[in-house]
N, C-alpha and C positions, 0 to 999 in steps of 0.2 A: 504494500500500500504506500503511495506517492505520502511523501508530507510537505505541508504546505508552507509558505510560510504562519498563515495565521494559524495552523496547527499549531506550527513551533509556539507561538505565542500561548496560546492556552494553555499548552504544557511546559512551560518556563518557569524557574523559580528563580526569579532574578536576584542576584543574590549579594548582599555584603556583610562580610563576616570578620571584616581588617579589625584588630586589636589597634585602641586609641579612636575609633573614632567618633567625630565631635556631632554634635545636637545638630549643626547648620550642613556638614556633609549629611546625616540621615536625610534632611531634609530636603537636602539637592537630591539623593538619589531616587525618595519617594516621587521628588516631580517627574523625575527623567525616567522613571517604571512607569509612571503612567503616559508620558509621551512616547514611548515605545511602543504601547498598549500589550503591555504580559497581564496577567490574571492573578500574580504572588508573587509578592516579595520575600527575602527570607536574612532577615536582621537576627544577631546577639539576643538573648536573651536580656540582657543590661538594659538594650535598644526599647525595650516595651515597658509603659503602654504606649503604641505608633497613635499621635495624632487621629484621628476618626476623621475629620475633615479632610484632611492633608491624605487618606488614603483613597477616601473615595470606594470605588467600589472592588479596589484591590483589600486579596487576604493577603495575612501576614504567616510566615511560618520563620521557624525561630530553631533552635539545634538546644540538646541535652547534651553532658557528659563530650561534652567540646573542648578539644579535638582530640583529645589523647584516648577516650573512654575509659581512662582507669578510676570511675570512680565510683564505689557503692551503686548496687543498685537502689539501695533506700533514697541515696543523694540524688540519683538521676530522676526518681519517680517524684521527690521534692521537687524539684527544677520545674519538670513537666506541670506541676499542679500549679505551681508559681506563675507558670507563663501562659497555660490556662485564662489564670484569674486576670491578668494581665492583657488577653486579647488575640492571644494566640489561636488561629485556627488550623495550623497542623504543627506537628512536632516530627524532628529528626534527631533520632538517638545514636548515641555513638557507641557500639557495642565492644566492650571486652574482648580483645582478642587471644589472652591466654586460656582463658576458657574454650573459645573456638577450638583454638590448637590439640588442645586438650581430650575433646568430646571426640575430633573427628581419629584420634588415636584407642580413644577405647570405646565408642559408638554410644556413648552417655549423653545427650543432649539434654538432660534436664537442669543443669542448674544456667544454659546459655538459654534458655527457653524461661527460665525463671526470672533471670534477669528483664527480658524482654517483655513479661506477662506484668513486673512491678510498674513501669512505666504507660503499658496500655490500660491499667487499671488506672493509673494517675491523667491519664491524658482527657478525661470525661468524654470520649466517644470521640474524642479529636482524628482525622487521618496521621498513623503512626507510620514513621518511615524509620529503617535501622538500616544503621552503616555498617557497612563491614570490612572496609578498607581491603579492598580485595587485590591492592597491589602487592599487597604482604603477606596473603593467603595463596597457597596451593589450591588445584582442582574439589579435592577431596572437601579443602575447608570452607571454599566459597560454595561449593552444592551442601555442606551442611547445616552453615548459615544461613542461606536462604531456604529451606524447609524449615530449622526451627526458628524465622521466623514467620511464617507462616502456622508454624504449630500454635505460636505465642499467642497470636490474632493480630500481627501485625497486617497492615494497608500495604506497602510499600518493602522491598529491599533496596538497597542503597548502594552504590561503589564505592563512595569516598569522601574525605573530608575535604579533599586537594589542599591541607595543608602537609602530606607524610610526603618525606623526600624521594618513598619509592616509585611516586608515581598517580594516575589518576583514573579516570575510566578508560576501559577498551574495549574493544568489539568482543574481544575473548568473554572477558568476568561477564559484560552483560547477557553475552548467549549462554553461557551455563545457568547464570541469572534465573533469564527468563526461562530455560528450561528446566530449571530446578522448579520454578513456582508455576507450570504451565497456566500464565495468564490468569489464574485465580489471582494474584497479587500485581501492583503494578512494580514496574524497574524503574528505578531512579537512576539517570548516569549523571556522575557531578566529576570532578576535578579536570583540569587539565583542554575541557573543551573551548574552542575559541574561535573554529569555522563553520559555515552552514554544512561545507560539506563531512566535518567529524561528525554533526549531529546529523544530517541523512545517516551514516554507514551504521553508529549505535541506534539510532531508528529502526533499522533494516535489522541490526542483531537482534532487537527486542525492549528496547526505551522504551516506557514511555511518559518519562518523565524526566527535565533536563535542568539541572542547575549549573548556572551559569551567569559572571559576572561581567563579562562581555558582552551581553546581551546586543546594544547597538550593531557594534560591530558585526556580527553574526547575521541581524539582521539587513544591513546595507550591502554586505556579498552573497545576499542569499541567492538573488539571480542570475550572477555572476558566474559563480563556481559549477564545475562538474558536478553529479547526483554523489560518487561515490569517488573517493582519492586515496584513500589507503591512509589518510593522515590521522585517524581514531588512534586512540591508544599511546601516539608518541607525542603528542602534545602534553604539559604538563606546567 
């Protein structure tokens, strides 16, 4: 299936997540989400509550347990309820990856499924998306991750935080992605994307859902570019 460009836009999480930044940059970037015209923003938790006015009729979505995930899952499912209360209308969890590692060595997926069930119980029915930083994960551990969380009742699987120096999303993690959660779940691909044509080829893998802080840009070569370039995966 062609993506359009005003696909792209619906499933855009236009995103900024830079440490340090100030009241009057949120403010610029909320005008320029909406002269773009994406559907979601996705701001710091710090960042809320966004303006109501100043969004208009964009949602906000906001990141848990950022960037590193190492922290409690009682801490993240706090976060989650925090930002909740705060205006948030979806949440992006940043999952434990020693536990990953872990489960997919001795077939135990319950306590990376616990993790992910504390935060969906905190999120009040919010769309939950869980990261899995799948530059860092083997085969074994990114099809495990994305089934438990799918067990969890998570919305969403995730690629990445695009702040880990190994790297961002690729046409690989998200076709196992998606064939790990066959379409029951949606695929988030996030780091490292910054052409129309990287988001056609993860489109094509199984996206369908794009974070991304280039947004403009992406948009203004969207007619430009080749359908597909081989450039997914090595941008970062």
């Amino acid at each position: 299936m062609t993506l359009s460009q005003q696909d792209f836009l619906a499933h855009a999480d236009h995103t900024l997540l830079a440490p340090g930044t100030t009241r009057d940059e949120l403010e610029a970037f909320v005008r320029r989400a909406r002269e773009i015209g994406v559907a979601r923003v996705c701001v710091s938790p710090s960042q809320l509550p966004v303006d109501a006015d100043a969004l208009g009729d964009l949602k906000v979505v906001t990141v848990v347990g950022f960037p590193s995930g190492e922290h409690t899952a009682a801490v993240k499912a706090a976060e989650a309820a925090e930002a909740v209360a705060n205006g948030a209308h979806e949440i992006d969890m940043v999952l434990r990856r020693g536990p990953v590692r872990d489960a997919a060595l001795t077939g135990d997926w319950s306590a990376v499924e616990a993790e992910i069930r504390a935060v969906r119980e905190a999120s009040a029915g919010r769309p939950l998306k869980v990261i899995i930083e799948s530059a860092v994960l083997n085969d074994a551990e990114i099809v495990g991750a994305s089934r438990a969380a799918e067990a969890a009742g998570a919305d969403f699987v995730k690629t990445s935080t695009g702040f880990d120096a190994a790297g961002g999303a690729s046409a690989h993690a998200v076709r196992l992605m998606a064939d790990a959660v066959g379409g029951r779940l949606g695929v988030k691909a996030s780091g490292g994307i910054r052409t129309a044509s990287a988001v056609r080829e993860l489109h094509a893998a199984g996206a369908t859902r794009f974070g991304v802080s280039g947004t403009a840009a992406i948009v203004d070569g969207w007619d430009g570019e080749a359908a597909v370039d081989g450039s997914a995966g090595s941008a970062y």
